[in-house]
C-alpha atoms as one frame of an Amber mdcrd trajectory, in Angstrom:
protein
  59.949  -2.283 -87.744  58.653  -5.224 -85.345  55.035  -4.011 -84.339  52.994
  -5.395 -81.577  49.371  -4.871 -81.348  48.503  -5.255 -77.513  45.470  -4.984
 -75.185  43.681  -7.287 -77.833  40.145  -9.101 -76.283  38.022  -9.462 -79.775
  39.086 -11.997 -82.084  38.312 -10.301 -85.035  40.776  -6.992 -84.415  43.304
  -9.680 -83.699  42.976 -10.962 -86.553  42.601  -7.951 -88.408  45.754  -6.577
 -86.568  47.939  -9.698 -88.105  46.358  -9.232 -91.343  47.242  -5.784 -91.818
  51.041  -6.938 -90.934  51.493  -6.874 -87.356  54.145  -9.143 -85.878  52.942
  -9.851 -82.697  49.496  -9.537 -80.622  48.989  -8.976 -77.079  46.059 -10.168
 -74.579  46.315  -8.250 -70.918  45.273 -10.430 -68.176  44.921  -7.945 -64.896
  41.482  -7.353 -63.331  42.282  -4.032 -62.523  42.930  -3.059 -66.354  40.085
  -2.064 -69.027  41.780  -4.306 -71.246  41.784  -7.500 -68.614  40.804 -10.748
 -71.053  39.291 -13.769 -69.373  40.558 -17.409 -70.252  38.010 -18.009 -73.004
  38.825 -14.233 -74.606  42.716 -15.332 -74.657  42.253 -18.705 -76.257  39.774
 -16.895 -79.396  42.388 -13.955 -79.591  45.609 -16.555 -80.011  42.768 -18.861
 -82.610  42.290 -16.018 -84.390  46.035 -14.114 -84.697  46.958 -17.732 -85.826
  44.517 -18.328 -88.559  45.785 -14.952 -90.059  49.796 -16.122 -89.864  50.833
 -19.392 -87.919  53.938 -17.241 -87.371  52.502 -13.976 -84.794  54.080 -13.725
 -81.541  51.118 -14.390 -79.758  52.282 -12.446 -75.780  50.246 -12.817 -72.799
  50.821  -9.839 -70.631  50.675  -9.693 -66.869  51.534  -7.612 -63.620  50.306
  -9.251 -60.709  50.381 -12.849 -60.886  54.089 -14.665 -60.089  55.950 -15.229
 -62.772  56.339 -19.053 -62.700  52.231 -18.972 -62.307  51.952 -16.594 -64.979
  54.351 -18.775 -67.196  52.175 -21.754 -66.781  48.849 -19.992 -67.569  50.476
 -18.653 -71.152  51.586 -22.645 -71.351  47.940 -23.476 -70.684  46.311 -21.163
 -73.194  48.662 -21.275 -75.957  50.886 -18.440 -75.903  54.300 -18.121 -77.692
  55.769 -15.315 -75.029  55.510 -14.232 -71.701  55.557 -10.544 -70.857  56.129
  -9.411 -67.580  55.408  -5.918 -66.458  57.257  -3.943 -63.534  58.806  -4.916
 -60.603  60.131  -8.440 -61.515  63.799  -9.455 -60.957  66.014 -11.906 -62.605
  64.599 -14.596 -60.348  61.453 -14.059 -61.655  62.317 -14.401 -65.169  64.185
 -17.720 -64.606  61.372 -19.424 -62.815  59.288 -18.470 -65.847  61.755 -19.520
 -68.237  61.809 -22.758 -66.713  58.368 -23.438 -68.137  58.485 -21.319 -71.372
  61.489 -19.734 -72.279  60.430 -16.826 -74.508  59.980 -14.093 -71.727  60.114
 -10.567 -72.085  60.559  -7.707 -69.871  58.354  -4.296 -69.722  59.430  -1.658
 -67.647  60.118   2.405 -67.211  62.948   4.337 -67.007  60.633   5.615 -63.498
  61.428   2.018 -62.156  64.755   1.442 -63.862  67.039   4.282 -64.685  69.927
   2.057 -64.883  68.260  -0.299 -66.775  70.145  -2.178 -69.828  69.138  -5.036
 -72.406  69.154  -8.256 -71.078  70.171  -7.603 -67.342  67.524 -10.143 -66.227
  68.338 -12.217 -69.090  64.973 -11.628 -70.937  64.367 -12.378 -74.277  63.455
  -8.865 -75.048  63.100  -5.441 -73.594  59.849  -3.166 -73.293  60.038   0.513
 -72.338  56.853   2.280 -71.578  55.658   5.256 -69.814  55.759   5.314 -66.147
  51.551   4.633 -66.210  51.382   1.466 -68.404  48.223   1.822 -70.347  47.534
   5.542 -69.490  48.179   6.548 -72.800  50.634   9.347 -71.420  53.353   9.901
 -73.421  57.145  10.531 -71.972  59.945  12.201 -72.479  62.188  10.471 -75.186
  65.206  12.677 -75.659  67.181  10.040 -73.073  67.061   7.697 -76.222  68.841
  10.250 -78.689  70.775   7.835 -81.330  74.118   8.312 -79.506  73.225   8.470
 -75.713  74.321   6.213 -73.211  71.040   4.625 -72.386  70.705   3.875 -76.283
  74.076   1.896 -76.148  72.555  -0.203 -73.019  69.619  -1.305 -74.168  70.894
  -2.004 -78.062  68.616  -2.045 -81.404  66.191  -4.655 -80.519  63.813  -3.078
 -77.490  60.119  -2.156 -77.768  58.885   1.372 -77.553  55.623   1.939 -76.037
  53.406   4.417 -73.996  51.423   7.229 -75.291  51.709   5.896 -78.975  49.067
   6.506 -81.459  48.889   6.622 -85.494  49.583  10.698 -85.060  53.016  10.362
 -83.618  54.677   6.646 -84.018  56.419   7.694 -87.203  58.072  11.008 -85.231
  58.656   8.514 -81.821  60.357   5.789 -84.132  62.857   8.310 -85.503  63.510
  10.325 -82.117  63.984   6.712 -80.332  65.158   4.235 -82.906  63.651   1.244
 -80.831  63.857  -1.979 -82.407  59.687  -2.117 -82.371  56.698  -0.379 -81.269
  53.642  -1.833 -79.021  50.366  -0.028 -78.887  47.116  -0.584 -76.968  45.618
   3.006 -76.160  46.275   4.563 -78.795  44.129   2.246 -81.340  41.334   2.758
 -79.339  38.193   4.679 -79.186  37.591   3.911 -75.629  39.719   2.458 -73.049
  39.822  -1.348 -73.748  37.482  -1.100 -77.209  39.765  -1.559 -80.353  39.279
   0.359 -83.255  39.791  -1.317 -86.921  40.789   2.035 -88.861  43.083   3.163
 -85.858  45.085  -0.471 -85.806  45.352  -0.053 -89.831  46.257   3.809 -89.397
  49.080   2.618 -86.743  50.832  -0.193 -88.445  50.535   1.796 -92.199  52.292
   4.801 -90.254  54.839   2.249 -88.352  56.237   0.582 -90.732  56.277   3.618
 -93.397  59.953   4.025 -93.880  61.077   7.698 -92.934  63.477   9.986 -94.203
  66.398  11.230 -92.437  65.376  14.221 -90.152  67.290  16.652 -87.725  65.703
  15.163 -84.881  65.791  18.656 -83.186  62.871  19.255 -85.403  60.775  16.449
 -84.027  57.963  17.064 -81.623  57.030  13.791 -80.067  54.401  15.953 -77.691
């Protein structure tokens, strides 16, 4: 289970985060977001992540800013992936390709009903809630292991929105995503990391669970 610690402006949680096993960390940059890390922050978070493992998927996360500006900035500061979040089209991700070529895609099934894997020829596919960083969590029976949305977006997407350590292990087995990405829920107040919530997240995400009636599961 791919598991992507996000939100991240402290070096020390990132590196905590990679230490504990995460695959990939994540530094928002959006002024209007609690989480919104400054040039300096990024560079510290990415020095960090990679002093724990060379190898973490270090993702720079935007909304706002183009995506052939936003491509150049996660150039500038070091990034290994480019994660673009809502309303982007398949313009968008090839004029940020052209300047870094790992690019993923974050997005609802609000904004995207239709939505399937690789449509805008990203590298990867987020869902989240319909209020990214809200911590809200959604209704996940659309991703039941034999709909038709499941078959669209294949075994290799990223759950997120309204995750915590409580209930990953129960969304993981309703949703059988290919990963998990967390930022509210490791927190003890919006944009403020917690240590023992990050280790209580990835111990409970990558725990390997049982098979269970998934009628019995209660993501809520």
């Amino acid at each position: 289970m791919y598991v992507k610690i996000c939100g991240l402006r402290e070096p020390a949680h990132a590196a905590l985060a990679v230490e504990l096993g995460a695959d990939a960390i994540g530094v928002v940059m959006s002024p209007r977001s609690p989480r919104h890390a400054s040039a300096d922050d990024a560079r510290a978070v990415i020095s960090a992540a990679r002093s724990a493992r060379p190898d973490v998927d270090t993702v720079l996360v935007v909304n706002t800013i183009p995506a052939a500006e936003a491509a150049r900035l996660a150039l500038d500061l070091g990034f290994d992936v480019l994660q673009l979040h809502g309303s982007f089209t398949a313009a968008d991700v090839a004029s940020a390709q052209a300047l870094l070529p790992r690019v993923w895609r974050a997005t609802s099934l609000t904004e995207a009903p239709q939505l399937y894997a690789g449509e805008l020829n990203e590298e990867r596919l987020l869902l989240d809630g319909a209020i990214p960083g809200s911590g809200d969590t959604w209704d996940l029976s659309p991703l039941g292991s034999d709909s038709e949305l499941t078959r669209r977006i294949g075994p290799d997407w990223l759950l997120a929105g309204g995750l915590s350590p409580e209930n990953v292990a129960a969304a993981i087995s309703t949703a059988r995503p290919g990963g998990v990405d967390v930022s509210s829920g490791v927190e003890r107040s919006p944009g403020q990391k917690h240590p023992e919530l990050i280790r209580r997240f990835i111990e409970a995400a990558r725990a390997q669970l049982a098979p269970t009636d998934e009628s019995d599961i209660s993501y809520e």
